[in-house]
TORVOVEX-954890 format. One line per 2 residues: number of its first residue (from 1); their letters; for each residue x, y, z of N, C-alpha, C, O. Coordinates in nm, 4 decimals, m for minus. Layout:
NUM) a) X:Y:Z:X:Y:Z:X:Y:Z:X:Y:Z; ...;
***
This chain:
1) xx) 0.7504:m0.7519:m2.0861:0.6422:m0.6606:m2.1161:0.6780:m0.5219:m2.0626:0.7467:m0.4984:m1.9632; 0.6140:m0.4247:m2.1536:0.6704:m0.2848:m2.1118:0.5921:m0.2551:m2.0110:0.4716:m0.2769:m2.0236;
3) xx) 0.6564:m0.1849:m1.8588:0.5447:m0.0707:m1.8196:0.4970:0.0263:m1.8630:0.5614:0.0952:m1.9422; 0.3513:0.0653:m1.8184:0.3004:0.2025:m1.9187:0.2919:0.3084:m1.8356:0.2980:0.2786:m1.7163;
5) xx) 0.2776:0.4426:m1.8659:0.3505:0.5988:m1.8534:0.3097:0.5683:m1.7382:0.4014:0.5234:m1.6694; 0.1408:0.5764:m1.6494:0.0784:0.5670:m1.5742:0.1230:0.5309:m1.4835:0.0905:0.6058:m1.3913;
7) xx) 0.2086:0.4220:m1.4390:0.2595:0.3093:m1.3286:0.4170:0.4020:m1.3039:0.4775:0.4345:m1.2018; 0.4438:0.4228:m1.4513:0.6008:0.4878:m1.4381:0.5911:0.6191:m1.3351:0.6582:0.6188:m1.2318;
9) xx) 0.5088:0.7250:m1.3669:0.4729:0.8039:m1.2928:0.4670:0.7899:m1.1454:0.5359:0.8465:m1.0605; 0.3796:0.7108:m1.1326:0.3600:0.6647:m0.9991:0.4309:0.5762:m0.9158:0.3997:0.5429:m0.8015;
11) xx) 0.5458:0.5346:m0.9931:0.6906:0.4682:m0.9338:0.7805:0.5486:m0.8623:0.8230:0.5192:m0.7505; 0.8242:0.6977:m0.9550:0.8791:0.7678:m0.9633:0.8430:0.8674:m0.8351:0.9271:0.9233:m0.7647;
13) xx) 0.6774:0.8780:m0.8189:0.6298:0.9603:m0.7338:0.7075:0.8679:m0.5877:0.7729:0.9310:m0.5048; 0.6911:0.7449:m0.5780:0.6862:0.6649:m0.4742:0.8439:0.6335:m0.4446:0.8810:0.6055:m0.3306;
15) xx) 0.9441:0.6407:m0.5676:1.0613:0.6512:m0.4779:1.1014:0.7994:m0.4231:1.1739:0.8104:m0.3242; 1.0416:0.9325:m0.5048:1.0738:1.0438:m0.4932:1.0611:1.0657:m0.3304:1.1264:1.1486:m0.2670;
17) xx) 0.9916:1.0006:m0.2913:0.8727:0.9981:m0.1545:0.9238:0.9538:m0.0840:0.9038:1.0039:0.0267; 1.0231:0.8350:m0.0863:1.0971:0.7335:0.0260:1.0421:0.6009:0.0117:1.0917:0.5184:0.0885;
19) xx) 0.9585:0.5616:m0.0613:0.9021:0.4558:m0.0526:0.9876:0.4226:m0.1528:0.9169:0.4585:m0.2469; 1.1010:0.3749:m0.2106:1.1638:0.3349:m0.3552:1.1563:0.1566:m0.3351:1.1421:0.0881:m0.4364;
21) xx) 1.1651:0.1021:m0.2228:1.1461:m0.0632:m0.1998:1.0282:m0.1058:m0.2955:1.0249:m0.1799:m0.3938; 0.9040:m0.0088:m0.2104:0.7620:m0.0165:m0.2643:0.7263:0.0127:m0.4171:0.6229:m0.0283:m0.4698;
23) xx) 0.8223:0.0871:m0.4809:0.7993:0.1399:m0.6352:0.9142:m0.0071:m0.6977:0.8891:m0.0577:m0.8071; 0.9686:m0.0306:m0.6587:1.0394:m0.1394:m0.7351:1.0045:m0.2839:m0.6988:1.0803:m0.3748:m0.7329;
25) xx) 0.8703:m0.3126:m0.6174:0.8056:m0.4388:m0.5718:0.6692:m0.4300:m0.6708:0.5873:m0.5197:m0.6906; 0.6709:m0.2718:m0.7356:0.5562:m0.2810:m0.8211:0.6088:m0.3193:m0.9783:0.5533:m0.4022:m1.0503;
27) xx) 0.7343:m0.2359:m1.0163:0.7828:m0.2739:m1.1025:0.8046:m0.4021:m1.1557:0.7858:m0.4440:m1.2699; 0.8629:m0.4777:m1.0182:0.9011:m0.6391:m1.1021:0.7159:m0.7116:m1.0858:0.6850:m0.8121:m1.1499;
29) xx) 0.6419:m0.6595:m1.0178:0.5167:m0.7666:m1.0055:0.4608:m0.6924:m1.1571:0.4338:m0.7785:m1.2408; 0.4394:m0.5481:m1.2054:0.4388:m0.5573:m1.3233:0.4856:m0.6352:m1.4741:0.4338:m0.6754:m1.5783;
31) xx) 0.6273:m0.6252:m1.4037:0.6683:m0.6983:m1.5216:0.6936:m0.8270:m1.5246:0.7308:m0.8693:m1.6341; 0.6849:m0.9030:m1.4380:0.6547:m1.0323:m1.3957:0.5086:m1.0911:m1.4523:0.4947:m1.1899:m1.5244;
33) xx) 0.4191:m1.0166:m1.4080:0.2741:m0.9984:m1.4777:0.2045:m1.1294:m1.3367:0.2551:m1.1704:m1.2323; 0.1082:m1.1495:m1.3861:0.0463:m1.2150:m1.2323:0.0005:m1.3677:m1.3110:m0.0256:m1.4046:m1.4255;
35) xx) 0.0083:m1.4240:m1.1839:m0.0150:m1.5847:m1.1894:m0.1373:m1.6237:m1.2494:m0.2405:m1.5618:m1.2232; m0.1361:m1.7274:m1.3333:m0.2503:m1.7905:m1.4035:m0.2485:m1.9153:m1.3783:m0.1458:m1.9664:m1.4229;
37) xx) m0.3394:m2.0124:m1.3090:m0.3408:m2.1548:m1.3158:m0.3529:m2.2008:m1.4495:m0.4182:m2.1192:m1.5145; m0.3131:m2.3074:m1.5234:m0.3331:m2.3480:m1.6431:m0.3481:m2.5201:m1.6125:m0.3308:m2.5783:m1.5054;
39) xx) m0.3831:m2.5725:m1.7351:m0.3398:m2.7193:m1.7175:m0.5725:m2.7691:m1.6744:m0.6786:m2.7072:m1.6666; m0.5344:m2.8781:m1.6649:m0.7238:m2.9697:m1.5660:m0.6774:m2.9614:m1.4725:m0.6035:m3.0535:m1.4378;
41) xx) m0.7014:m2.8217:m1.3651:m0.6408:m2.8798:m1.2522:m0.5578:m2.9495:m1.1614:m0.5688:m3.0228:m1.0631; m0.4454:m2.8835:m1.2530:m0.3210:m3.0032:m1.2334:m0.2286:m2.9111:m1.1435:m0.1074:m2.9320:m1.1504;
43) xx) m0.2848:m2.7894:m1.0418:m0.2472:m2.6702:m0.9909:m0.0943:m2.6298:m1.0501:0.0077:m2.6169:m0.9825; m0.1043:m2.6180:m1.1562:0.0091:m2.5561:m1.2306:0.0214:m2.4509:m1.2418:m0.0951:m2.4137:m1.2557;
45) xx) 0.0938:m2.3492:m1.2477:0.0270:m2.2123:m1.2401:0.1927:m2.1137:m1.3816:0.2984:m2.1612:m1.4232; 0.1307:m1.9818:m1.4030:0.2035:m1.9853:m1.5302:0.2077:m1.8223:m1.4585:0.1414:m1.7844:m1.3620;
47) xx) 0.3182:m1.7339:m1.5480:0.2920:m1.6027:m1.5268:0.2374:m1.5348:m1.6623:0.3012:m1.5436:m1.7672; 0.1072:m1.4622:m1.6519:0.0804:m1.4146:m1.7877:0.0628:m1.2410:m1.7831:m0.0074:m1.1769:m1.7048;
49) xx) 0.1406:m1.1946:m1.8810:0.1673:m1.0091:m1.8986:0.0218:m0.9768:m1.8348:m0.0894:m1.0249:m1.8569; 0.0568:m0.8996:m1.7677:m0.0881:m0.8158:m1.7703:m0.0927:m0.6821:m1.8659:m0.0068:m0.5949:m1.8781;
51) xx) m0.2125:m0.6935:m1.9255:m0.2872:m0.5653:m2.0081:m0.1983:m0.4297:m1.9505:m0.1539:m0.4055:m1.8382; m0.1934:m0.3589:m2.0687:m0.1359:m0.2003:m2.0825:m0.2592:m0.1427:m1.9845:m0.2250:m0.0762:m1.8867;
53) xx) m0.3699:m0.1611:m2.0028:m0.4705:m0.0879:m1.9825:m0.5065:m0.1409:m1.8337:m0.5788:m0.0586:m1.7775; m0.4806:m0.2426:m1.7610:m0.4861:m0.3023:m1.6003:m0.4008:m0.2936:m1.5485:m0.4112:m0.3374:m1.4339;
55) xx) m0.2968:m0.2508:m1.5763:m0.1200:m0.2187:m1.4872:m0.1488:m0.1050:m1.4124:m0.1269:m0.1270:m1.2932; m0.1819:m0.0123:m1.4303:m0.2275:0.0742:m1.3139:m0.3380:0.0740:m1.1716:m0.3322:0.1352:m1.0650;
57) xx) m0.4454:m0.0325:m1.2316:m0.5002:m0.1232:m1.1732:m0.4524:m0.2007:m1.0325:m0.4852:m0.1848:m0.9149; m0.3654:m0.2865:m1.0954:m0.2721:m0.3687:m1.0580:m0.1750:m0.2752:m0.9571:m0.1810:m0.2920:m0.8352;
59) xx) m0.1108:m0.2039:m1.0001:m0.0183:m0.1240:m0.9492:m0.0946:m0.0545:m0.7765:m0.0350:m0.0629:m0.6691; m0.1660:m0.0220:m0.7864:m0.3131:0.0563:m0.7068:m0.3498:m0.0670:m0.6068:m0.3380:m0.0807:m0.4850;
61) xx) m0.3844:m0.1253:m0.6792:m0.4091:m0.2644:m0.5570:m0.3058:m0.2629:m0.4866:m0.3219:m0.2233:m0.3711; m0.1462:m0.3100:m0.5351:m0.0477:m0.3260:m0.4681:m0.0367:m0.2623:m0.3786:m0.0489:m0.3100:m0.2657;
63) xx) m0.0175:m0.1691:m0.3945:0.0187:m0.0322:m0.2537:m0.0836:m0.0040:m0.1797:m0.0410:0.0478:m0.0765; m0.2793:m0.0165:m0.1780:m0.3493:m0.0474:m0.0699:m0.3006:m0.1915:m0.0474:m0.3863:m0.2151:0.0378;
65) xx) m0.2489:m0.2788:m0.0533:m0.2093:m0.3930:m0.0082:m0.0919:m0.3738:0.0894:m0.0967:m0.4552:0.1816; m0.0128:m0.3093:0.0935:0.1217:m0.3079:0.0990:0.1682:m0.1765:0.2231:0.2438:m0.1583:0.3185;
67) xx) 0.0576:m0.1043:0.1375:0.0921:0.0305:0.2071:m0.0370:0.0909:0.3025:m0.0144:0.0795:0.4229; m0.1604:0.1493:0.2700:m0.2582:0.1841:0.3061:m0.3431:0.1154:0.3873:m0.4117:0.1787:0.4676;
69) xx) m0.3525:m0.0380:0.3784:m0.4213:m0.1687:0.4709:m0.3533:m0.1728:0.5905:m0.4064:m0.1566:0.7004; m0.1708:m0.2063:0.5600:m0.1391:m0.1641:0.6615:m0.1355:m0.1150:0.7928:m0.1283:m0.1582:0.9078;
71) xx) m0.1445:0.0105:0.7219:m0.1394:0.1782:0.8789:m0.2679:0.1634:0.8448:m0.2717:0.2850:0.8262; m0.3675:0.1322:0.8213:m0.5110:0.1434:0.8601:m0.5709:0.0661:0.9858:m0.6641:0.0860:1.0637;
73) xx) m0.4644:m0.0401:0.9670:m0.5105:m0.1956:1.0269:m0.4150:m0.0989:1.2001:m0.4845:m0.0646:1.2958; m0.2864:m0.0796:1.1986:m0.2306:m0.0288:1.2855:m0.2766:0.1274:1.3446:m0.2328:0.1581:1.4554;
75) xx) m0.3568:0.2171:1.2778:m0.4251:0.2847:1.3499:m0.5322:0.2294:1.4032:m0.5543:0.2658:1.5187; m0.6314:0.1275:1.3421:m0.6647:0.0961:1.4622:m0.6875:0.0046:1.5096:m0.8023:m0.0359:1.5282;
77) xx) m0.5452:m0.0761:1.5549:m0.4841:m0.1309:1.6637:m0.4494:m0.0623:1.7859:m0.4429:m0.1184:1.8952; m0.4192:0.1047:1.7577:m0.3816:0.1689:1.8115:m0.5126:0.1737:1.8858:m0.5216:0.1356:2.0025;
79) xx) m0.6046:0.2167:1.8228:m0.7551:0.2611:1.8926:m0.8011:0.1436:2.0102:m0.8383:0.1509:2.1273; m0.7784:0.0350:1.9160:m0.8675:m0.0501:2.0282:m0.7632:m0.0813:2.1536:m0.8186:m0.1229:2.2554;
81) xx) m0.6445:m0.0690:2.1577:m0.5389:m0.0726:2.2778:m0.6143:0.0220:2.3487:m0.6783:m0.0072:2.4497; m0.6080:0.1570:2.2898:m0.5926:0.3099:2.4330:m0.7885:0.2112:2.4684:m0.8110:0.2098:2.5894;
83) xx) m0.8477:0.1767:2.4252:m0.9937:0.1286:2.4703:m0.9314:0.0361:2.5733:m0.9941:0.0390:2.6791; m0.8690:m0.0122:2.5735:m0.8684:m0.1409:2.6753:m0.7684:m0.0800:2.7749:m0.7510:m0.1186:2.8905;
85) xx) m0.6927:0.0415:2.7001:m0.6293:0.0830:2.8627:m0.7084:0.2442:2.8869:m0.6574:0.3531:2.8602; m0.8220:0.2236:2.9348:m0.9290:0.2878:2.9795:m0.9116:0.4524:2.9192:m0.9296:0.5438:2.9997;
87) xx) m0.8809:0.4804:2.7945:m0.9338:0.5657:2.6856:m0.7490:0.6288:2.6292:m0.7167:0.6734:2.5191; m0.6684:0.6097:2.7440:m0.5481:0.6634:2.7016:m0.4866:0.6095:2.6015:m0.4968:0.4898:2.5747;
89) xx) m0.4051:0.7055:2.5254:m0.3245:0.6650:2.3665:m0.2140:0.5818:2.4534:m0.1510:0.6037:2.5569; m0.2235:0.4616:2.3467:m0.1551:0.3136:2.3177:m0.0635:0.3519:2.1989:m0.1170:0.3172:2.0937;
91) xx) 0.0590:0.4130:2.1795:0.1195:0.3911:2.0579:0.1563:0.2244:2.0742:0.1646:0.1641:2.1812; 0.1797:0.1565:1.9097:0.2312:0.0320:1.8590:0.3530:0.1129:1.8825:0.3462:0.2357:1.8865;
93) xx) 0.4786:0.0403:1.9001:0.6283:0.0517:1.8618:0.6739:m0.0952:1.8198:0.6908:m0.1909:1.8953; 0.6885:m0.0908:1.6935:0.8172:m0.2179:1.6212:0.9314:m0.2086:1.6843:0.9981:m0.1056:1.6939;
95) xx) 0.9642:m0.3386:1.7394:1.1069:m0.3532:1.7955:1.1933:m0.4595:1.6968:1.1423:m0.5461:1.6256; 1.2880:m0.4404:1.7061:1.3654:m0.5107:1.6227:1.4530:m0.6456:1.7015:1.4254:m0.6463:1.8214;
97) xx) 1.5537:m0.7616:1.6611:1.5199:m0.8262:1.7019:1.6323:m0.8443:1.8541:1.6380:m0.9209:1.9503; 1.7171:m0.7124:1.7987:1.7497:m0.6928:1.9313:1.7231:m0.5980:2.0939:1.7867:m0.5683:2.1950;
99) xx) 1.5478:m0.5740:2.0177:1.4708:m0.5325:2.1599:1.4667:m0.3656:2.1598:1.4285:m0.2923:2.2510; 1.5138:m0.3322:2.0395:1.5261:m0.1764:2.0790:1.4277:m0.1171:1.9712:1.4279:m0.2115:1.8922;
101) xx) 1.3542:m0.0348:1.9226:1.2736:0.0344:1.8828:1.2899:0.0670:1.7695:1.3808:0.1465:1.7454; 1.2212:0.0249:1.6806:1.2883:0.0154:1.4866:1.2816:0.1817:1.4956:1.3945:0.2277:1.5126;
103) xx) 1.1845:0.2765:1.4888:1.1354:0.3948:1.5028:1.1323:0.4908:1.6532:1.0302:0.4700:1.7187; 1.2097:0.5706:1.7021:1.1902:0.6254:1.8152:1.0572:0.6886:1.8000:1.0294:0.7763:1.7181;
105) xx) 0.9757:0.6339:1.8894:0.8616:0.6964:1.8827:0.8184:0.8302:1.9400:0.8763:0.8584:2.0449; 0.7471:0.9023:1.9045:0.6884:1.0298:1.9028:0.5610:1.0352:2.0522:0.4710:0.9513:2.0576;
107) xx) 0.5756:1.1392:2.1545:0.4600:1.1259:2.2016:0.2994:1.1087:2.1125:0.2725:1.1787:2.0149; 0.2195:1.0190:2.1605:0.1161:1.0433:2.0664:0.0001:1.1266:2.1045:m0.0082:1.1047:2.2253;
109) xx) m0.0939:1.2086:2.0737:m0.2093:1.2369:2.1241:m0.3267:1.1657:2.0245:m0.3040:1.0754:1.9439; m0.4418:1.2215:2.0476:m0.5563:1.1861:2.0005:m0.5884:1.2547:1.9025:m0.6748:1.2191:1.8224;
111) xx) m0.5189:1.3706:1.8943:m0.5364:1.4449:1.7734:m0.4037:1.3892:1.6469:m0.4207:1.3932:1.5250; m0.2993:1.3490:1.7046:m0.2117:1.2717:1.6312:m0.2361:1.1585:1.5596:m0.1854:1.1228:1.4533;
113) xx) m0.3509:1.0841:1.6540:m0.3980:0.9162:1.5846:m0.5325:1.0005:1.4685:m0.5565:0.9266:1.3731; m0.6168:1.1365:1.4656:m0.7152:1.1228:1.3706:m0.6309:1.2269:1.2703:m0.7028:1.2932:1.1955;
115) xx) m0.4865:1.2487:1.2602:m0.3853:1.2922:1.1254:m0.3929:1.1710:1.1234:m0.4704:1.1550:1.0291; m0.3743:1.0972:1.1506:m0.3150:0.9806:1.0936:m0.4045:0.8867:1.0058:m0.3751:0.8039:0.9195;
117) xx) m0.5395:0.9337:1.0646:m0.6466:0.8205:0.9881:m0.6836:0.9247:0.8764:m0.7440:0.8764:0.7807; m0.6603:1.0449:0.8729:m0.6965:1.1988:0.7753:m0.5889:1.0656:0.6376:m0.6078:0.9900:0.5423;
119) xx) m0.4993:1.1112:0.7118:m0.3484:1.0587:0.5883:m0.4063:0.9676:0.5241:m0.4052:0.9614:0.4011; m0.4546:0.8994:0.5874:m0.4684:0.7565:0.5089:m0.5815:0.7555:0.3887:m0.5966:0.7223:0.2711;
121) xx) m0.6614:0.8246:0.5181:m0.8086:0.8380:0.4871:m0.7831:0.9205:0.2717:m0.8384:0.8757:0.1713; m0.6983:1.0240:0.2783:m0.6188:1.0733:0.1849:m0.5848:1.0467:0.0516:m0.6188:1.0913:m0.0580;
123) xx) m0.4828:0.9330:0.1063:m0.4304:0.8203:0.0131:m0.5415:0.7627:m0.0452:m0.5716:0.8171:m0.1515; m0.5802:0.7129:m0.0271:m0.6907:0.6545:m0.0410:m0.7837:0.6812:m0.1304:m0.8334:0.6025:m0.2110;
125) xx) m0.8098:0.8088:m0.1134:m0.8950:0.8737:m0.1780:m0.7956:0.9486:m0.2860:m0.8411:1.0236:m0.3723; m0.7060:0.9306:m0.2773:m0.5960:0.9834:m0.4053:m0.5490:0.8687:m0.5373:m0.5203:0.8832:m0.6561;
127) xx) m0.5611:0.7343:m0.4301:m0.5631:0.6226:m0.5484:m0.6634:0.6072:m0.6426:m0.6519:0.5940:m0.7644; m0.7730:0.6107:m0.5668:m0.9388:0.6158:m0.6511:m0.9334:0.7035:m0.7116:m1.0064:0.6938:m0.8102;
129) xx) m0.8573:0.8336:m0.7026:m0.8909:0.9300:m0.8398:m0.7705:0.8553:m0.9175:m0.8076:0.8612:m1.0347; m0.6697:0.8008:m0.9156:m0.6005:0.8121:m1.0098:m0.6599:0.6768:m1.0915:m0.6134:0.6523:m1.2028;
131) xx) m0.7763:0.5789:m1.0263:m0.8149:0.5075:m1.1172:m0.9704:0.5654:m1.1775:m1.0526:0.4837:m1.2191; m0.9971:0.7011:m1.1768:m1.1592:0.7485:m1.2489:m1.1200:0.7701:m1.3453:m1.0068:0.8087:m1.3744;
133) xx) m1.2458:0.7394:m1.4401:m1.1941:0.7561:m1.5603:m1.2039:0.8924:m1.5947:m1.3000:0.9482:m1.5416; m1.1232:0.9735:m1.6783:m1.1044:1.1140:m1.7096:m1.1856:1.1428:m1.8063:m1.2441:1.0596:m1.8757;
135) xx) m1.1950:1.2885:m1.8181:m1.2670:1.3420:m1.9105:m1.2769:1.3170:m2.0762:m1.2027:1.3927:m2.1388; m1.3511:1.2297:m2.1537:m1.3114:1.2408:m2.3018:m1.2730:1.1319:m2.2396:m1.3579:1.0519:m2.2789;
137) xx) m1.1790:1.0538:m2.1450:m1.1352:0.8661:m2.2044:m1.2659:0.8048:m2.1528:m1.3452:0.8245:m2.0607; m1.2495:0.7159:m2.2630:m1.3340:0.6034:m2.2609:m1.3343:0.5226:m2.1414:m1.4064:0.4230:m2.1343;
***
């Protein structure tokens, strides 16, 4: 099944960006199309195309799944740490599995953790426009 302009766009935006893993995990779940049980309950399950017109849909879910739930969930993880260590910033650091720091981390402040919920906060609100419906479409 073909992808449509919509998703392509927004692939393109997402490897342009650094995210290219994330634009090509949308691509094949596009074109893969999503699971359908079939059969009396015989938990069989089938892959069926998804609609021209729900791939962007689809696509949108993925990346608040993937991407935006994420760093939402980890900002605030962040929050409720600096709470339990009596108001001071708690950065998360990913270590890898030989103990050293996937990301050298950045001092953090408090004004650093509410960019960070802005960003998201952002995204967010950038996916939902790209699913309103436009002027004149149906």
């Amino acid at each position: 099944m073909a992808v449509n302009e919509q998703v392509m766009d927004l692939v393109a935006l997402l490897d342009k960006e650094g995210f290219s893993v994330l634009a090509g995990e949308i691509l094949m779940e596009i074109a893969l199309g999503r699971e359908s049980e079939f059969g009396d309950g015989d938990r069989a399950y089938e892959r069926i195309p998804i609609p021209d017109d729900e791939q962007l849909r689809e696509a949108v879910n993925l990346l608040k799944l993937r991407l935006t739930e994420p760093a939402r969930r980890l900002a605030e993880a962040e929050k409720i740490a600096g709470g339990l260590n009596g108001g001071g910033i708690v950065p998360i650091i990913f270590i890898d599995t030989n103990g050293e720091p996937v990301v050298k981390p950045a001092p953090v402040s408090a004004a650093d953790q509410a960019r960070s919920t802005e960003a998201i906060d952002n995204l967010e609100e950038g996916l939902a426009q790209l699913l309103a419906p436009r002027d004149g479409a149906a």
